[in-house]
TORBA-508177 format. One record per residue (C-alpha): residue in one letter; x, y, z. Coordinates in steps of 0.25 Angstrom, whole numbers. Example, Ala and Ser with C-alpha at 12.3 -4.5 7.8 and 13.67 -1.06 7.14 Angstrom:
BEGIN
REC aa     u     v     w
REC  a    49   -18    31
REC  s    55    -4    29
***
This chain:
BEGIN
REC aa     u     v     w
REC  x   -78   -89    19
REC  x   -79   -76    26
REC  x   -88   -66    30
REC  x   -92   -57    21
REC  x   -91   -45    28
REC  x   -78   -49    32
REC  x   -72   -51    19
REC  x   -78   -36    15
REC  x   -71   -31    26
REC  x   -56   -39    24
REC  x   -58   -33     9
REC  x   -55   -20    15
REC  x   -68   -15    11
REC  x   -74   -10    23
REC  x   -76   -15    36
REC  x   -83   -27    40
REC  x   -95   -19    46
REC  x   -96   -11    35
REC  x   -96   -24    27
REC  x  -107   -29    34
REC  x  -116   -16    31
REC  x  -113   -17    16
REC  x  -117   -31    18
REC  x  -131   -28    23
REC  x  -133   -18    15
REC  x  -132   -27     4
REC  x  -118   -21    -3
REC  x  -111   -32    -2
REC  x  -112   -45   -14
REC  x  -104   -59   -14
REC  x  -105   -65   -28
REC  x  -115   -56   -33
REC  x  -125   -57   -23
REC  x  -128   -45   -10
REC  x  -125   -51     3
REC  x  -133   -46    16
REC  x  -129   -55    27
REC  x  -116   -54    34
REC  x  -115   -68    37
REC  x  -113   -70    21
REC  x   -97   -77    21
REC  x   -89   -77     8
REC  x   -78   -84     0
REC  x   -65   -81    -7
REC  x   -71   -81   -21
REC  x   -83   -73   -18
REC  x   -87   -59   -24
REC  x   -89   -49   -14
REC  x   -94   -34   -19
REC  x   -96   -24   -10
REC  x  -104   -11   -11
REC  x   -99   -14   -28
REC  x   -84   -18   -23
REC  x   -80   -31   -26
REC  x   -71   -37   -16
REC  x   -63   -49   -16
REC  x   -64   -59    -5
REC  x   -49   -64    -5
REC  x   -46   -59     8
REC  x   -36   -48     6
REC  x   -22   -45    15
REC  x   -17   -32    16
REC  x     0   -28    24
REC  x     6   -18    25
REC  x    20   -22    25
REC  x    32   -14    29
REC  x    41   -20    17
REC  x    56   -21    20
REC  x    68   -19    11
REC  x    72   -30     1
REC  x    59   -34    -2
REC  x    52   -35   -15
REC  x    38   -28   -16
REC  x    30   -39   -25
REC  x    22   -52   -25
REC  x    35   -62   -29
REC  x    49   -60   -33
REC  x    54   -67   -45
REC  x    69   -65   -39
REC  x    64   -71   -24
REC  x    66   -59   -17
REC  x    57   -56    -7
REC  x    42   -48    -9
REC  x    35   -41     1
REC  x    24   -52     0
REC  x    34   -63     5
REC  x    34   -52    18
REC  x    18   -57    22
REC  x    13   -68    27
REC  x     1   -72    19
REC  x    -5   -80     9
REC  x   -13   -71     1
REC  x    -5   -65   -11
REC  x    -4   -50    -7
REC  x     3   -40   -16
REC  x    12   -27   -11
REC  x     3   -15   -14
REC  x    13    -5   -24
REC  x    28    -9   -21
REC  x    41    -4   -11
REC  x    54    -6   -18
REC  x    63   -17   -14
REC  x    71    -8    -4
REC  x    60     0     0
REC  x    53    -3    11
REC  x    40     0    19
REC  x    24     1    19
REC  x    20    -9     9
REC  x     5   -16     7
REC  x     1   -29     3
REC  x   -12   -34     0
REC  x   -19   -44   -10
REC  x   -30   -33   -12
REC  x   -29   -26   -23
REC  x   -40   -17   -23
REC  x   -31   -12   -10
REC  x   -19   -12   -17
REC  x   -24    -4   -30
REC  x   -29     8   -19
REC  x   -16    10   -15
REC  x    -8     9   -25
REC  x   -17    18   -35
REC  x   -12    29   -38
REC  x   -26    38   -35
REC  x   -26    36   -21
REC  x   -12    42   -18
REC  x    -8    34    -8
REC  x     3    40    -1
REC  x    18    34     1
REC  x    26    37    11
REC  x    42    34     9
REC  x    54    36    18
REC  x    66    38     8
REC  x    80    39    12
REC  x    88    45     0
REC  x   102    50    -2
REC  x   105    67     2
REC  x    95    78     3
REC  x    82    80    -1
REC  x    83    96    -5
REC  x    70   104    -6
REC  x    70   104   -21
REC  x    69    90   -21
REC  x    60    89   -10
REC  x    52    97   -20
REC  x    53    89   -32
REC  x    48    77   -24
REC  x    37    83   -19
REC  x    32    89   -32
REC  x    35    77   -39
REC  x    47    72   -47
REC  x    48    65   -61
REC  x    51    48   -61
REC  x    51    37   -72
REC  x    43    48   -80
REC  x    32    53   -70
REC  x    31    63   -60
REC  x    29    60   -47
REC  x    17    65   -38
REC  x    22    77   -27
REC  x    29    68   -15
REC  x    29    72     0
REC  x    44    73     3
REC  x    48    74    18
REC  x    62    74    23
REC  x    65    66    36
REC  x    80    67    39
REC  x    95    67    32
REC  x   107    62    36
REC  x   121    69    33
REC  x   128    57    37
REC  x   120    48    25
REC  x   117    60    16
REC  x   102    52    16
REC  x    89    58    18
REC  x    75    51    23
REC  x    64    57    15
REC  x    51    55    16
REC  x    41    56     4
REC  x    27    53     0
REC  x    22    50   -12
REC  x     9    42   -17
REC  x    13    37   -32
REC  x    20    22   -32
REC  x    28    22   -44
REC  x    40    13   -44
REC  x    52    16   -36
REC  x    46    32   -35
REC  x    51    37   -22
REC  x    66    32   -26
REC  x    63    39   -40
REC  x    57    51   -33
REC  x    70    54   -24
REC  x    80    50   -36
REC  x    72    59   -44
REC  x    77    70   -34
REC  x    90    63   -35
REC  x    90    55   -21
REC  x    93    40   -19
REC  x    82    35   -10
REC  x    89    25     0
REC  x    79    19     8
REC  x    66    21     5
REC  x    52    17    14
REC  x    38    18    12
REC  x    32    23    26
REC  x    18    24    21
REC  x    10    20     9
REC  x    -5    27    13
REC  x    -8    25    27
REC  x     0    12    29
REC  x    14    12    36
REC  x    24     3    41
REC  x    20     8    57
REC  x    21    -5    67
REC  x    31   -14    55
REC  x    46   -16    51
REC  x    51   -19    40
REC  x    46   -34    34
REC  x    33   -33    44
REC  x    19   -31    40
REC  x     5   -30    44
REC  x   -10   -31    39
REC  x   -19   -19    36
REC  x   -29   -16    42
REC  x   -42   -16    40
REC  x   -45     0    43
REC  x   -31     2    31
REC  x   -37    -6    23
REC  x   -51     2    21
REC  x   -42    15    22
REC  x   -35    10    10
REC  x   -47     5     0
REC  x   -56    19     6
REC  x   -45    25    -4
REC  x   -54    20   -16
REC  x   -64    31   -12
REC  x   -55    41   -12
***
C-alpha cells in the first residue's frame, strides 16, 4: 500500500503537493468515496478519480531509450530477434511508444501508460520529430521544396516538412539531412526522400518532442522524469 498522494503524483498527474491540496479540498475519491486526509494509503486494485480523472494505480514506468541498430521495435518477436523491451531491465510489461524501423536508430519511449502513450502519438498534438538522414547525392532546391510542401506517399500527402542540409561528401556522393516532420506513418521519412528519388542510408530520430538522446549511446537508456512527464500529459490541454 501507498500513499495516496504519492500515487497521484507517480501517475504523472501533478505534483505531490499539489496532490495534497486537491485532497483537502475534497477532489479526490478512492472507490467511490472523497478522501480528505493525506494519511489515506491505497492498493493496486483501487479506483482513484481525480478532479473527474480516473487514474490507475498500477504504478507506471516511463524510458527513454536511445534504441540501437538491429533491434525490433515491439513487445515479442515471433522469429526471436531481439525487441526493444528485451533492452530494459523491469518487470512491468511496457510498450515502445509508435515504432523506429529495425535499422533505424534513436529517441525512443517506453511506458506501460497508455494515456501517455496516446498524447504523444495523436495525431492533434503534432508532436515534432526530428530525423538525421543520410541519403545518396544532392538534395537540389526543387526537392528541398517539394519536401517542405509536402509530397504524395502510399496514397496521401504528406504534411509541410522542415528540411535542413548539414553537409555532403564528393568522396561518398552521400548527403546528411536533417528533417522535421510531426506525422508517424510507417516507414515515412524513407518514403519521403525516395519520393524525391533519394535512398536514405542511415537514418536517426534526434528528437521526438522535447526528448533526446543527450548523456546516452546507443543500447543505454534512462527513466523520465517527473517535470517531462507533466510537460507531456499538460498536452491534453492544448
Amino acid at each position: 500500500m501507498e500513499r495516496l498522494q504519492k500515487v497521484i503524483a507517480s501517475s504523472g498527474y501533478t505534483s505531490r503537493r499539489k496532490a495534497e491540496e486537491l485532497i483537502k479540498k475534497g477532489f479526490v475519491f478512492v472507490n467511490g468515496k472523497k478522501v480528505v486526509e493525506l494519511g489515506t494509503k491505497v492498493e493496486s486494485n483501487d479506483e482513484i478519480v481525480v478532479e473527474g480523472h480516473v487514474l490507475s494505480v498500477e504504478n507506471k514506468e516511463y524510458y527513454l531509450l536511445y534504441k540501437p541498430t538491429g533491434v525490433i521495435t515491439t513487445t515479442s518477436d515471433e522469429k526471436g530477434r531481439k525487441t526493444v523491451v528485451d533492452l530494459i531491465k523491469t518487470d512491468k510489461r511496457i510498450f515502445p511508444v509508435g515504432r523506429l524501423d529495425y535499422d533505424t536508430t534513436g529517441v525512443l519511449l517506453l511506458t506501460n501508460d497508455g494515456e501517455f502513450a496516446n498524447i504523444l502519438m495523436h495525431p492533434s498534438n503534432k508532436i515534432e520529430k526530428v530525423y538525421l538522414a543520410k541519403i545518396d547525392g544532392i538534395l537540389t532546391k526543387v526537392e528541398q521544396t517539394a519536401l517542405r510542401s509536402g509530397v504524395f506517399i502510399d496514397g496521401f500527402k504528406t504534411s509541410p516538412a522542415k528540411v535542413k542540409i548539414k553537409q555532403y561528401s564528393k568522396t561518398s556522393n552521400l548527403s546528411l539531412i536533417e528533417i522535421t516532420i510531426h506525422e508517424g506513418k510507417n516507414h515515412q521519412v524513407k518514403k519521403m526522400f525516395e519520393a524525391v528519388n533519394h535512398k536514405v542510408v542511415k537514418l536517426k530520430r534526434e528528437k521526438l518532442g522535447i526528448f533526446t538522446t543527450t548523456g546516452l549511446k546507443a543500447g543505454e537508456y534512462r527513466r523520465l522524469t517527473l517535470k517531462e512527464i507533466k510537460k507531456v500529459y499538460a498536452l491534453r490541454g492544448e
